[in-house]
C-alpha positions as a LaTeX table, in Angstrom:
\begin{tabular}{lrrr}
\hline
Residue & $x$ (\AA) & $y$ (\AA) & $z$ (\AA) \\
\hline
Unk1 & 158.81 & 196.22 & 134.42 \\
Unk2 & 156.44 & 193.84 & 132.76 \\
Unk3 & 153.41 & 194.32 & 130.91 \\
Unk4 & 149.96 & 194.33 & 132.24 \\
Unk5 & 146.68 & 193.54 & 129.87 \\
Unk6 & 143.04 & 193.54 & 131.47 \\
Unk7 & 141.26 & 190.88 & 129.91 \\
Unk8 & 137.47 & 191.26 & 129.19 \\
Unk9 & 134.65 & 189.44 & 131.24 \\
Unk10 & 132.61 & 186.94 & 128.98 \\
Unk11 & 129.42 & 188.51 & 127.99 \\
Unk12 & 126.69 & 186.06 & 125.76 \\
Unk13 & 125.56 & 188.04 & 122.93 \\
Unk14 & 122.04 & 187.51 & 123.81 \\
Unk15 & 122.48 & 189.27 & 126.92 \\
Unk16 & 123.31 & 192.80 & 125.21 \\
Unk17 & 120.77 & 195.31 & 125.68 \\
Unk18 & 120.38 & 198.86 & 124.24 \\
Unk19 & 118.18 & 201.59 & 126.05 \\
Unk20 & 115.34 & 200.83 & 123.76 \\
Unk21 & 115.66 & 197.32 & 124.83 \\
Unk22 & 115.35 & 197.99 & 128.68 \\
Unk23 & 112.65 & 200.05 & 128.33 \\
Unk24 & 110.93 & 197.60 & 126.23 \\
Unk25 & 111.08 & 195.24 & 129.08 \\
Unk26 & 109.70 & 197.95 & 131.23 \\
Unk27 & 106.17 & 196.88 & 132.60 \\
Unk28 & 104.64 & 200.26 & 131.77 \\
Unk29 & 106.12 & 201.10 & 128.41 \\
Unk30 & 104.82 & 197.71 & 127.51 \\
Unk31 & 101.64 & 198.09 & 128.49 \\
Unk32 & 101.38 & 201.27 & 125.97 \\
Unk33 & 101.92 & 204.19 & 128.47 \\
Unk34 & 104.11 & 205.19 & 126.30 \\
Unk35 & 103.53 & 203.94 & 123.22 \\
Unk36 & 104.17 & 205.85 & 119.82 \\
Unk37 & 106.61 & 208.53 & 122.06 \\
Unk38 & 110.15 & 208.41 & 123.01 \\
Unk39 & 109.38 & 208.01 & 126.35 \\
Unk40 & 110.33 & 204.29 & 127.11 \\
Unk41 & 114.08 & 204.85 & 125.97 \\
Unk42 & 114.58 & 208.50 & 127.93 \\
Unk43 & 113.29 & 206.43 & 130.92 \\
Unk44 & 116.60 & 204.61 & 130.96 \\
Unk45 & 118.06 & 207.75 & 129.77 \\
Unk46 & 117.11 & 209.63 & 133.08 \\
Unk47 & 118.10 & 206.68 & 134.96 \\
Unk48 & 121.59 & 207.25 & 133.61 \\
Unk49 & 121.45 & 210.93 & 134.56 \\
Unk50 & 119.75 & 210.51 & 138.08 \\
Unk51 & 121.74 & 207.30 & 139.89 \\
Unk52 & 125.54 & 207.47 & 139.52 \\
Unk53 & 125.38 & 203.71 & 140.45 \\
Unk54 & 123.43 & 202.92 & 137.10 \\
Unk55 & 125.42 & 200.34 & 135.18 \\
Unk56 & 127.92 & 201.34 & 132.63 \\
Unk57 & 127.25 & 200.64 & 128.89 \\
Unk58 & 129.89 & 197.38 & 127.99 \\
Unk59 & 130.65 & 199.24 & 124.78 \\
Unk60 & 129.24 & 201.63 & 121.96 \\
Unk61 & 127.95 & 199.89 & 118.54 \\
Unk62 & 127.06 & 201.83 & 115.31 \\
Unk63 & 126.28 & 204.92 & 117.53 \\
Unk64 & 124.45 & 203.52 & 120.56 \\
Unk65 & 125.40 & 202.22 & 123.85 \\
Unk66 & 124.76 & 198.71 & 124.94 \\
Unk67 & 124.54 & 196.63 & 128.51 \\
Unk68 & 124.78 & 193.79 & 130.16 \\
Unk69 & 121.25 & 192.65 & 130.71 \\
Unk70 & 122.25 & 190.89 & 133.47 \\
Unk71 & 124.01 & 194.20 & 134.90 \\
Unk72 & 120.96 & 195.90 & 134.62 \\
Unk73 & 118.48 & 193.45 & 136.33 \\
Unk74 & 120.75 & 192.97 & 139.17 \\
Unk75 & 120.97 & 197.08 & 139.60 \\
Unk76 & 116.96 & 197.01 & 139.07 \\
Unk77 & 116.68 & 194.02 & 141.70 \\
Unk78 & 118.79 & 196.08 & 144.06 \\
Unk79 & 115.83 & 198.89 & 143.87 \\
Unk80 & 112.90 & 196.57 & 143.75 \\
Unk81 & 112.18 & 197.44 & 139.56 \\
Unk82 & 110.38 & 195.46 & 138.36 \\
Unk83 & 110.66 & 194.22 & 134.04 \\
Unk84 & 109.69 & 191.69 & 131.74 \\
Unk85 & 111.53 & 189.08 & 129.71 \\
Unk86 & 111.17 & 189.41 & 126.15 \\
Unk87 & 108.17 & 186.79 & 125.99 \\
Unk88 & 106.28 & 188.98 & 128.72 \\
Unk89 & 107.05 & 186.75 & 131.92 \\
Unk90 & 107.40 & 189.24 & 134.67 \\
Unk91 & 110.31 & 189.70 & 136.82 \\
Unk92 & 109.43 & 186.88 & 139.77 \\
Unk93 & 110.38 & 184.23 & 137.60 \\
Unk94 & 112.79 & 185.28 & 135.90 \\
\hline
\end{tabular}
């Protein structure tokens, strides 16, 4: 019997997001709703909890867990969630 090995998908460092990231590209955590709480991370958090179809975390670094951006903006297109790039562009075009 031979030996099987799963190789890894490609990922772009850039593209690795932690919960604190997602929520900061949430349009309502950046406009302040929850600003100065712990709210814009537990959003994610109870994302995680609530849809079994939620992405899985690529891997865990120095304690926390980390996505695929593009994982999570295809599972967000799929429910019509809307976010922001980094630079504040919304959703449409990116």
């Amino acid at each position: 019997m031979g030996i099987v090995m799963t190789v890894g998908r490609k990922i772009d460092v850039d593209d690795l997001v932690t919960a604190a990231d997602i929520a900061a590209r949430l349009p309502a955590v950046r406009q302040g709703k929850s600003k100065g709480s712990k709210q814009g991370p537990q959003v994610v958090h109870t994302w995680i909890a609530r849809y079994e179809d939620f992405p899985e975390p690529l891997r865990e670094i120095g304690g926390r867990k980390v996505w695929s951006w593009g994982d999570v903006k295809k599972w967000m297109r799929q429910r019509d969630r809307e976010w922001v790039t980094p630079s504040g562009k919304p959703s449409a075009s990116s």
